[in-house]
C-alpha positions in Angstrom: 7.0 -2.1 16.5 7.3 -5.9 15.6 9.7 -7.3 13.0 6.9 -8.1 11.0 5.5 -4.5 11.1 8.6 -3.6 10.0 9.3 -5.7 7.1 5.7 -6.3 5.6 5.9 -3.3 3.3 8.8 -4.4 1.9 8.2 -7.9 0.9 6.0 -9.2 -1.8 2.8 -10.1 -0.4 2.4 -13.5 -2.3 5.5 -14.1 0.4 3.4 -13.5 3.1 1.7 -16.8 4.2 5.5 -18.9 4.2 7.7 -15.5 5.3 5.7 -14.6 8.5 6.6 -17.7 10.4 10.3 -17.2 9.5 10.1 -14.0 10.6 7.6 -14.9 13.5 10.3 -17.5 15.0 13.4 -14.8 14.8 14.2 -13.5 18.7 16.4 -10.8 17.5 15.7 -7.4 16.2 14.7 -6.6 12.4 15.7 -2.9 11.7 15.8 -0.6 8.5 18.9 0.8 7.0 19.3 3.8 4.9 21.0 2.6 1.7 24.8 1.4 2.0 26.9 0.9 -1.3 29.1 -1.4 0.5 26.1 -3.8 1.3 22.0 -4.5 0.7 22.0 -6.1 5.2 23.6 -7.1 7.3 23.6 -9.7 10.5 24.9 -9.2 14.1 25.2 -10.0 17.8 27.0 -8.8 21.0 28.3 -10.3 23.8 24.9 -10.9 25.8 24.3 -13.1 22.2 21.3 -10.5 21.3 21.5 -10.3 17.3 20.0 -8.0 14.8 19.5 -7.9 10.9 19.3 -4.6 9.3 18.2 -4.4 5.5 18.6 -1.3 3.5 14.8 0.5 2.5 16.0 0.9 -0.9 15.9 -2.5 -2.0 12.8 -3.3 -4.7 10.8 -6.2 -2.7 12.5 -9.3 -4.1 15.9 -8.3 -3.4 15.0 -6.7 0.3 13.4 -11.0 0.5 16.4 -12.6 -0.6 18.5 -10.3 1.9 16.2 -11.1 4.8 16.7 -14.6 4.0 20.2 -14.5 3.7 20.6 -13.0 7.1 18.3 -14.9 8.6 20.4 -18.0 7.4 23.3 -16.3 9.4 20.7 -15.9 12.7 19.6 -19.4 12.0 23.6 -20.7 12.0 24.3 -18.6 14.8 21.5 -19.8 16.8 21.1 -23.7 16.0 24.5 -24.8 15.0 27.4 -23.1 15.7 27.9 -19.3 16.3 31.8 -19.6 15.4 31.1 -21.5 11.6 32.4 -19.8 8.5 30.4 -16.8 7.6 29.5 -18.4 4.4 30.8 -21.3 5.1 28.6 -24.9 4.9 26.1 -24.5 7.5 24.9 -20.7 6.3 24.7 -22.3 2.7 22.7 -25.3 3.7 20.6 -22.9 6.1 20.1 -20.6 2.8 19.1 -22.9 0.6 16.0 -24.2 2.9 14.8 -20.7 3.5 14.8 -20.0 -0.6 13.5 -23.3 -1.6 10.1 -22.8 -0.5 9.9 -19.5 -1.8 10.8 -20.8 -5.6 8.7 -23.5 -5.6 5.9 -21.4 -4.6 6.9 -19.3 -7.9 7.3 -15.9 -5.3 10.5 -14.2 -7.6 9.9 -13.8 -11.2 11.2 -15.7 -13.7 14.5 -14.4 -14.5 15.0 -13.9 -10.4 13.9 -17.6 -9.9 16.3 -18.8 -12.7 19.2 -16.6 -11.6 18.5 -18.5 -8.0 17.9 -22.0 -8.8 21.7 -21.7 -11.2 23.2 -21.1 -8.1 21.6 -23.2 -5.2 24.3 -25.9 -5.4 26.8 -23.3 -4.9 25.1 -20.0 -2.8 26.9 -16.9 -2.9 27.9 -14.5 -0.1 26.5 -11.6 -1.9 24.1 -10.4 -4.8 26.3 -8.9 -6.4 28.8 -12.5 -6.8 26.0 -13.5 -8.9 25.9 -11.1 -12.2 22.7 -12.8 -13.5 21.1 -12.5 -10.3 21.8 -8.8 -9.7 20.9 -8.0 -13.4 17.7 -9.6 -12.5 17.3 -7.6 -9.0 18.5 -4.6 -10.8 17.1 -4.2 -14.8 17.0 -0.7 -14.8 21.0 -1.3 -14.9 21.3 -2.7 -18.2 20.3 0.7 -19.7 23.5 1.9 -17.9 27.1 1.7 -19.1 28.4 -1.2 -17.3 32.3 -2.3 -17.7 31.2 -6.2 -19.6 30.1 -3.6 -21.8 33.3 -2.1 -23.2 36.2 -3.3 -25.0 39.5 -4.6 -24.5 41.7 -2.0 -23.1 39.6 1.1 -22.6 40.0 3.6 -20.3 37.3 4.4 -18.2 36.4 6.0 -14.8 34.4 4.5 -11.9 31.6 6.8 -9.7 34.5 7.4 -7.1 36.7 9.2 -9.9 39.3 6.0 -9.9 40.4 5.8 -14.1 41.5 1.9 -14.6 42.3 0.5 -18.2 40.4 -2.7 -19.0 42.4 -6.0 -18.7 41.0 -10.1 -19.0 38.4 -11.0 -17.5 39.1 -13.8 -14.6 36.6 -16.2 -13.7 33.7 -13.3 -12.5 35.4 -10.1 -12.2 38.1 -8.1 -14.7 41.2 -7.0 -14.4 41.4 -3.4 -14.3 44.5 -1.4 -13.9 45.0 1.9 -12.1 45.9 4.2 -14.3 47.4 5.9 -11.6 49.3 3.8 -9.9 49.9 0.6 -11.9 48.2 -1.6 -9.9 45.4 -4.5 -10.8 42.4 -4.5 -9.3 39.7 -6.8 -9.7 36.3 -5.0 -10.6 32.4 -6.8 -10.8 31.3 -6.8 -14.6 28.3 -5.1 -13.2 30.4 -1.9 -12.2 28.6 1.7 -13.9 31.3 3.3 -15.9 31.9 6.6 -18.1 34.6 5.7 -20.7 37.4 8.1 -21.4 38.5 9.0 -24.6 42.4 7.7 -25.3 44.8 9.9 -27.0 
């Protein structure tokens, strides 16, 4: 099956006319992943220098587009400028931006999505998930969860993994959550689902 075959499900089809050629121009292979709580895709190559993107098929169609595009900002990199640059370094963020661009302009994402992008061109992210307004805007059914911006200063709470942290500042994106465990501080996304405990 082609990459297109592959991916054209998943996209939004108002993407279609400007996404195909991207897609179209790609040597490598375009695969499916089953969903991974670490990551939404991811980009690779061997040592023959064959690559492949893999995307997780749980993504709703504008995220599963803006992770294509972001890995195929890493082929692009890999392939046209230099396949030892920074993983997120200058080149993948100049790549991403040109392979967003036309997308917003066409008026492809939503509004919020669109907005959430264009706030962050000058300065792309490595992930989603770096970008709180963008993943509220990927995710909305998570703002009807309990999320850790949500709860005061100093509660206790406990994460999906059973980890039980006591709320601390928050830095410039993430808080500082300490084990309740062992004392350490960990930093933890704003975005994390929570169940807050009850403090004696």
């Amino acid at each position: 099956m082609h990459n297109w075959q592959i991916i054209e499900p998943y996209v939004p089809e108002t993407s279609y006319g400007i996404l195909k050629n991207i897609v179209d121009s790609y040597s490598g292979n375009i695969k499916l992943s089953r969903p991974r709580k670490s990551k939404w895709g991811d980009f690779r190559w061997n040592k023959n220098g064959i690559t492949s993107i893999s995307i997780n098929n749980d993504l709703n169609k504008y995220a599963f587009l803006i992770t294509l595009l972001h890995e195929m900002a890493h082929a692009q990199v890999y392939k046209w400028d230099n396949p030892k640059a920074k993983a997120h370094g200058k080149e993948w963020k100049s790549r991403f931006n040109n392979l967003l661009l036309p997308f917003i302009n066409a008026k492809i994402f939503n509004h919020e999505v669109s907005q959430a992008l264009k706030n962050q061109l000058h300065s792309l992210k490595a992930t989603c998930g770096a970008n709180p307004d963008l993943l509220k805007a990927l995710k909305p059914e998570i703002k009807s969860n309990l999320t850790l911006e949500k709860l005061p200063f100093g509660s206790h709470f406990e994460t999906s993994i059973g980890k039980r942290y006591r709320l601390g500042s928050k830095r410039r994106t993430r808080y500082e959550c300490i084990e309740l465990k062992s004392g350490l501080i960990f930093a933890v996304h704003p975005l994390t689902e929570v169940k807050l405990l009850k403090t004696v």
